[in-house]
C-alpha positions in Angstrom: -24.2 -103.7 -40.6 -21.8 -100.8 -40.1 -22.2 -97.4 -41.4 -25.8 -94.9 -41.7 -28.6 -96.4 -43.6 -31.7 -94.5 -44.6 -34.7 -96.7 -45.2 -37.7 -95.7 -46.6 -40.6 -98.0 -47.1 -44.1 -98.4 -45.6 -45.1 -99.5 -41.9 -48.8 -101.4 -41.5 -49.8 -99.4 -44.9 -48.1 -95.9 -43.7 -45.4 -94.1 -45.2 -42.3 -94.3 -43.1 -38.7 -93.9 -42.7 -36.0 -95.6 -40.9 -32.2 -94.4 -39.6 -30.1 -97.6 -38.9 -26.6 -96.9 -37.0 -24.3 -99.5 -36.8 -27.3 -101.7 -37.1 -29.4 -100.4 -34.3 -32.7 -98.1 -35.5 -31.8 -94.3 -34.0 -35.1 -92.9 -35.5 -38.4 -94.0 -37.2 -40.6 -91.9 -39.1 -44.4 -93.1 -39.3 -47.5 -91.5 -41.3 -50.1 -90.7 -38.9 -54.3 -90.3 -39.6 -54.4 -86.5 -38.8 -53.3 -83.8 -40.5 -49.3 -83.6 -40.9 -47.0 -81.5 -39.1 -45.8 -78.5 -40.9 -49.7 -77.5 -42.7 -50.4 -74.5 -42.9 -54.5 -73.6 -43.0 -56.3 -70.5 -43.6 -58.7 -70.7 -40.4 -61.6 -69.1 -39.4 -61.6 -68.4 -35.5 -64.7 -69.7 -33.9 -65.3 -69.6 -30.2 -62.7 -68.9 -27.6 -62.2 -71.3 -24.5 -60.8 -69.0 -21.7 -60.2 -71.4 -19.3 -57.5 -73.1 -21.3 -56.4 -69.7 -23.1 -57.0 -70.6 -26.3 -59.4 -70.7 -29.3 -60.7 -73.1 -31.2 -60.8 -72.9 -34.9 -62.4 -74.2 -38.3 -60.2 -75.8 -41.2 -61.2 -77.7 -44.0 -60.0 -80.9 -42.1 -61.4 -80.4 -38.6 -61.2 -78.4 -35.8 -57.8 -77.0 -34.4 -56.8 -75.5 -31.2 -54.9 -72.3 -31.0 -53.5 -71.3 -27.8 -53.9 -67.9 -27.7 -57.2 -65.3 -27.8 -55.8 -61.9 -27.6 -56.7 -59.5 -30.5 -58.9 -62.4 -31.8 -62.7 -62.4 -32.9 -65.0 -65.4 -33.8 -65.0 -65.0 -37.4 -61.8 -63.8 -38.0 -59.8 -65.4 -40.9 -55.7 -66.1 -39.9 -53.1 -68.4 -40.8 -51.7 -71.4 -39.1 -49.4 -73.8 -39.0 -49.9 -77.9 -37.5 -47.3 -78.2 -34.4 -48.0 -81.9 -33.7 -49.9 -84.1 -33.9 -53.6 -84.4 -30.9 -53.8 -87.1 -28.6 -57.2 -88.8 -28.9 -60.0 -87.1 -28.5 -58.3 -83.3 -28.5 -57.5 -80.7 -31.4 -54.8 -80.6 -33.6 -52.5 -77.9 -31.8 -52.0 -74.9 -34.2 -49.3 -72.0 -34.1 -49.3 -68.1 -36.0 -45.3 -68.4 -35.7 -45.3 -70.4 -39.5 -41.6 -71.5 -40.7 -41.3 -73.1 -44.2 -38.7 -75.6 -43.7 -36.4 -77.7 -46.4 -33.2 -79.4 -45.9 -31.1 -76.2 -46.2 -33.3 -73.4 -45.3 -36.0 -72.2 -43.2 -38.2 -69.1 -44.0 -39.5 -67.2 -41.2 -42.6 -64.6 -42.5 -42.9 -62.7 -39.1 -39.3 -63.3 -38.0 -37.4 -60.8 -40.3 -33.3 -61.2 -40.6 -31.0 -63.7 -42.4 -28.8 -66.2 -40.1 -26.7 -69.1 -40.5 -27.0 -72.1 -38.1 -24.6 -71.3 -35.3 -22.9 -74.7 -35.4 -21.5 -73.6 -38.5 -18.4 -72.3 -37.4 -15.7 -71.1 -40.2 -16.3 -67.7 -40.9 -15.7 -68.0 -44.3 -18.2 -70.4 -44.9 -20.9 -68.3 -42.9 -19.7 -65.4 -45.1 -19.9 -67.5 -48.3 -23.8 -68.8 -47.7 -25.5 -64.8 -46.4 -23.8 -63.9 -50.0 -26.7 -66.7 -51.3 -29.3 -65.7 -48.6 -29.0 -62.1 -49.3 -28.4 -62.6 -53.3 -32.2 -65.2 -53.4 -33.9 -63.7 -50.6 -33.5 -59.6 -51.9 -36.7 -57.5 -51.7 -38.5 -59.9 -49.4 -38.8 -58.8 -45.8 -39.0 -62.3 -44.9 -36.4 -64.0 -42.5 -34.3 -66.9 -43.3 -32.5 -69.5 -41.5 -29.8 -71.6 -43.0 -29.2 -74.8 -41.6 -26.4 -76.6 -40.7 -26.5 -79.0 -43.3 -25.6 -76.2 -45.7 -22.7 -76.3 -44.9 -19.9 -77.9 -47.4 -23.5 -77.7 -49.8 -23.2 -77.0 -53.6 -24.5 -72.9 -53.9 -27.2 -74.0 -56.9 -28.7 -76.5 -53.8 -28.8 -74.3 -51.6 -29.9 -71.2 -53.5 -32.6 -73.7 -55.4 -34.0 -74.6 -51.8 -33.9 -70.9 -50.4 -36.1 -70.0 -53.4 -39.0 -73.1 -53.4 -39.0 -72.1 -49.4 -39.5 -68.5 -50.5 -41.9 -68.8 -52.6 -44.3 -71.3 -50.7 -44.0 -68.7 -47.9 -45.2 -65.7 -50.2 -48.2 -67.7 -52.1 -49.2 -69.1 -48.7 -49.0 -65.1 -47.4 -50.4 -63.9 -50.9 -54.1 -64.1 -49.5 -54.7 -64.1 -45.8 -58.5 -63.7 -46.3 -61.2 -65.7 -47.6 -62.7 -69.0 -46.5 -60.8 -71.6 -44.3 -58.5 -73.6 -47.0 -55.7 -75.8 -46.9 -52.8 -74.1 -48.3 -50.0 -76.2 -47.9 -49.5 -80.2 -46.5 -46.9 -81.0 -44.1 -44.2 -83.3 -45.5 -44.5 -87.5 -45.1 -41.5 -88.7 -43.7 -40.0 -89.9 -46.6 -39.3 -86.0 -47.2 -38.3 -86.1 -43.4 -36.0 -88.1 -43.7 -34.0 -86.4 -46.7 -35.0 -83.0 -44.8 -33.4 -83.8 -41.0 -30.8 -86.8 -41.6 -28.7 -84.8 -43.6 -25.2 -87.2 -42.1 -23.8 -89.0 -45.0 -25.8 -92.0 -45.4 -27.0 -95.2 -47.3 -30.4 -94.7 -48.8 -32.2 -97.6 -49.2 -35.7 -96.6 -51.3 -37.0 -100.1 -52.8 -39.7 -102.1 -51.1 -39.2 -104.7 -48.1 -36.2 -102.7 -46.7 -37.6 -102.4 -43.5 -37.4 -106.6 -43.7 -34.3 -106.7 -45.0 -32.0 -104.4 -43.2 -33.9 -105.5 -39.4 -36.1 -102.9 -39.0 -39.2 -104.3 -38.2 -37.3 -106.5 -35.8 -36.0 -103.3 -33.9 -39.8 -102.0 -34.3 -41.5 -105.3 -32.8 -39.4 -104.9 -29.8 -41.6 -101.4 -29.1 -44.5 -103.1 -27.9 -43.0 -104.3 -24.9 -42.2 -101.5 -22.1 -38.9 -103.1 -21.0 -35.9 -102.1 -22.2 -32.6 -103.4 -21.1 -29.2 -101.4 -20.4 -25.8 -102.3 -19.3 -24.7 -104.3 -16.1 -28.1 -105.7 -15.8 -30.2 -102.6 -15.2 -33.3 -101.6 -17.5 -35.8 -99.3 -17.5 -39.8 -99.6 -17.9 -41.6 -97.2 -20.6 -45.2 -96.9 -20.3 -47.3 -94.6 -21.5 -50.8 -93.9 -19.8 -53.7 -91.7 -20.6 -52.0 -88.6 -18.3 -48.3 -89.1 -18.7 -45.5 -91.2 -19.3 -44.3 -93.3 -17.0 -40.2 -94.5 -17.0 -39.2 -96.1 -14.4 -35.5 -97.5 -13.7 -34.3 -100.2 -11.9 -30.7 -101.3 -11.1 -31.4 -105.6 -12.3 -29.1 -107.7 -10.4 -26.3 -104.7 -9.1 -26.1 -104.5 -5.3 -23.2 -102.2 -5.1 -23.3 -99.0 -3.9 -23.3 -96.9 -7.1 -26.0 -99.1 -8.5 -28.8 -96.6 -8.8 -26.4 -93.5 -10.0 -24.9 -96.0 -12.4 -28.5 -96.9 -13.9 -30.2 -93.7 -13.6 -26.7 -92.4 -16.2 -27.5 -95.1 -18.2 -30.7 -94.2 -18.2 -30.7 -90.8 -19.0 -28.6 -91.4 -22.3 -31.0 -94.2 -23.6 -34.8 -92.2 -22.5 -34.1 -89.5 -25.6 -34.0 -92.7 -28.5 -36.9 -94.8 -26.5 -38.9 -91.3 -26.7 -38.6 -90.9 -30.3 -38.5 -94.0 -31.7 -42.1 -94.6 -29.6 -43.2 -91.2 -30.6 -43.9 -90.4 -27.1 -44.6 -87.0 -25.6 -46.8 -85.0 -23.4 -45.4 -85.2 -19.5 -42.8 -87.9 -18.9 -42.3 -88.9 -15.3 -39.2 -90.6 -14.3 -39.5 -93.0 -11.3 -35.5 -93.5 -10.8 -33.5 -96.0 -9.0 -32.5 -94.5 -5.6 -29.1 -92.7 -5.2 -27.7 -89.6 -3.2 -29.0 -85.8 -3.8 -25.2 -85.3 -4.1 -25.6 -87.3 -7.6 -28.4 -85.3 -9.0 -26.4 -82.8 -10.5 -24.2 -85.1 -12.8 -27.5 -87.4 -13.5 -29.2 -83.9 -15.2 -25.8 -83.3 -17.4 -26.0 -86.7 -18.1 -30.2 -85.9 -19.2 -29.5 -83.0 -20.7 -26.1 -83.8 -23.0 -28.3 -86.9 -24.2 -31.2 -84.6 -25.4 -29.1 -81.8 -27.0 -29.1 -84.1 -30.5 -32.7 -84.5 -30.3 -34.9 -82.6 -32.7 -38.3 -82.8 -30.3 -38.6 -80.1 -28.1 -37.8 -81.1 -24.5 -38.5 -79.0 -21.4 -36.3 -79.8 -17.9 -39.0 -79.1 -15.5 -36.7 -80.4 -12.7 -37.0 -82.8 -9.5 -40.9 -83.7 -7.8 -41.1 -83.8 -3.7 -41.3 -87.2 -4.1 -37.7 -87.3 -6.1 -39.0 -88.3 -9.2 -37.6 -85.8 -12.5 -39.9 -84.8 -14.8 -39.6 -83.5 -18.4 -42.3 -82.2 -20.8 -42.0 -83.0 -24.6 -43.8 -82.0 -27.4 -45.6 -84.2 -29.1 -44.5 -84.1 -32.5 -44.8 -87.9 -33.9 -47.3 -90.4 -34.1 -47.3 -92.7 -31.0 -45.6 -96.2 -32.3 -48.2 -98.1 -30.6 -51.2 -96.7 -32.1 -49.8 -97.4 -35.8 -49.1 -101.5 -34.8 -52.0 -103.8 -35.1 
C-alpha cells in the first residue's frame, strides 16, 4: 500500500504502534514492563555509588539510578524524570533535566526562554507561534520549546497544548518535598505515536490492524539477525549481553567496490533495524573491508541516515581493529524480549 499509515493496536498483550511507508514498517512502538519513559517521580536519594558517579534512589516503583552525586545527600527528596528504559538486572536511568513534551510543545522548568524549532524556517511563521508562546506561557519563568510540527498548526491547538504542558510542569513543580511519589506516567505509544509522527498520515485505530495492514509480518522477520540489502549484500544484527553486534558482508559481489558499496548500504539501513528492534547500549560495527580513503564518505553516509532518527546516537568513531562504533541510548523496549 502507498502512502503513511499509523496503526495502533496491541503486540503479545502490549500497547503498540505501527508507522507503515509505502508498505514497509519505518517504526514500532511497544509497551514495556518498567516504568515508561517520560515519568516523573518525587525520589528520595538513598546511597551514592562513587565508582559509577551516580546515586541510587527510592520511588514508589523501584529503585532508580541517577548519574550524578554532587550537592546530593541520602535522604534528600528531588525530582526526576525516566530516560529509558534498564537492561535486565540494572536501574531505571533517571535525569533532574525534566521536559514535559506534547506534539507541539515542550516545557523546560530549569531551561528558561521561548524557541521555535529551527527547522521552521519562514520568519513569519516563527514570529506568528512566540506571539502564542509568549501570550500562554506569560508570568511563568519556565522555558518552552515549539516543535516543528507546529508549524502550519491551528493557534487554539497549539495554544491548548502549550497550556496542558504548562500546567503538568507547574503541579509536578508545585511540591518538590514530601515522600517519594509518582507524579506523572510517561505516555504509551499510542500517544507516541500521535506525539512524534506528526507527517500527514492514515490512522488506523480498530483492532487486528497490525494483521491486516502486514505488520506482524514485517515484525516476525525481527527475530532473525539477517537482514538483506541490495546487490546481494546483508548485514547480521545481534545483540549480546555487552553490545551490539552488526556485522556486514558484501553476499555474492566480487568487484572491487564491493565492501564500500555494502558498508553505504549499510549505514542507511542500521538507523531503521536499531529502532524497529529497540536496540541500544554500544553498537559495534564489524564492516566489509574497503580503503581508509572511503571512510570518510561511509561516516556521511552514517551520519545523513541518523539525522531523522529521534534516539540519541553518539559517533564515537573508528576501533584499532577498524571496526566503527556508535553508542545509543536506550530508549525502547528491545523487540525480542516482548516476542514469545
Amino acid at each position: 500500500m502507498k502512502g503513511r499509515q499509523i496503526i495502533l493496536d496491541h503486540l503479545e498483550g502490549r500497547e503498540a504502534a505501527a508507522l507503515m511507508v509505502d508498505g514497509r514498517l519505518q517504526d514500532l512502538l511497544v509497551d514495556g514492563d518498567g516504568p515508561r519513559p517520560g515519568t516523573v517521580y518525587r525520589a528520595i536519594a538513598d546511597r551514592p555509588v562513587k565508582g559509577q558517579g551516580g546515586m541510587f534512589l527510592r520511588t514508589p516503583e523501584g529503585s532508580v539510578f541517577l548519574r550524578q552525586i554532587r550537592g546530593l545527600s541520602p535522604g534528600q527528596p528531588l525530582l526526576v524524570q525516566v530516560t529509558g528504559h534498564a537492561e535486565p538486572g540494572k536501574a531505571v536511568p533517571v535525569t533532574q533535566k525534566i521536559l514535559f513534551k506534547s506534539r507541539y510543545a515542550i516545557v523546560t522548568p530549569e531551561a528558561p526562554g521561548l524557541n521555535v524549532s529551527r527547522t521552521i524556517k519562514d520568519e513569519e511563521e516563527r514570529e506568528r507561534l512566540l506571539e502564542i508562546a509568549h501570550e500562554v506561557m506569560e508570568g511563568s519563568d519556565m522555558g518552552l520549546i515549539l516543535r516543528s510540527a507546529c508549524a502550519g498548526a491551528g493557534a487554539g491547538e497549539i495554544a491548548e497544548d502549550i497550556a496542558e504542558m504548562r500546567a503538568l510542569a507547574e503541579t509536578a513543580a508545585a511540591d518538590p518535598e514530601g515522600e517519594a511519589e509518582v507524579l506523572t506516567t510517561g505516555d504509551g505509544p499510542h500517544v507516541l505515536a500521535w506525539r512524534d509522527w506528526t507527517d500527514p498520515a492514515e490512522v488506523e485505530t480498530a483492532p487486528g490492524g497490525f494483521e491486516r495492514h502486514g505488520v506482524l509480518d514485517e515484525i516476525e522477520a525481527l527475530r532473525g539477525a539477517y537482514v538483506p540489502l541490495a546487490q546481494g549484500a546483508g548485514i547480521y544484527v545481534e545483540p549480546t549481553r555487552a553490545l551490539v553486534a552488526v556485522d556486514v558482508n558484501t553476499g555474492g559481489d566480487t568487484s572491487p567496490a564491493a565492501g564500500h558499496k555494502a558498508n553505504i548500504a549499510a549505514a542507511r539501513e542500521l538507523p531503521r533495524q536499531l529502532r524497529l528492534r529497540g536496540l541500544g547500549g554500544q553498537i559495534t560495527l564489524d564492516l566489509a573491508p574497503m580503503p581508509k580513503k572511503e571512510r570518510r564518505s561511509f561516516e556521511s553516509a552514517l551520519r545523513a541516515a541518523f539525522r531523522g532518527d529521534e534516539v540519541e546516537t553518539v559517533f564515537a568513531g573508528w576501533t584499532p581493529l577498524g571496526h566503527y562504533e556508535l553508542q545509543r541510548k536506550r530508549a525502547r523496549v528491545p523487540v525480542l524480549e516482548v516476542l514469545s
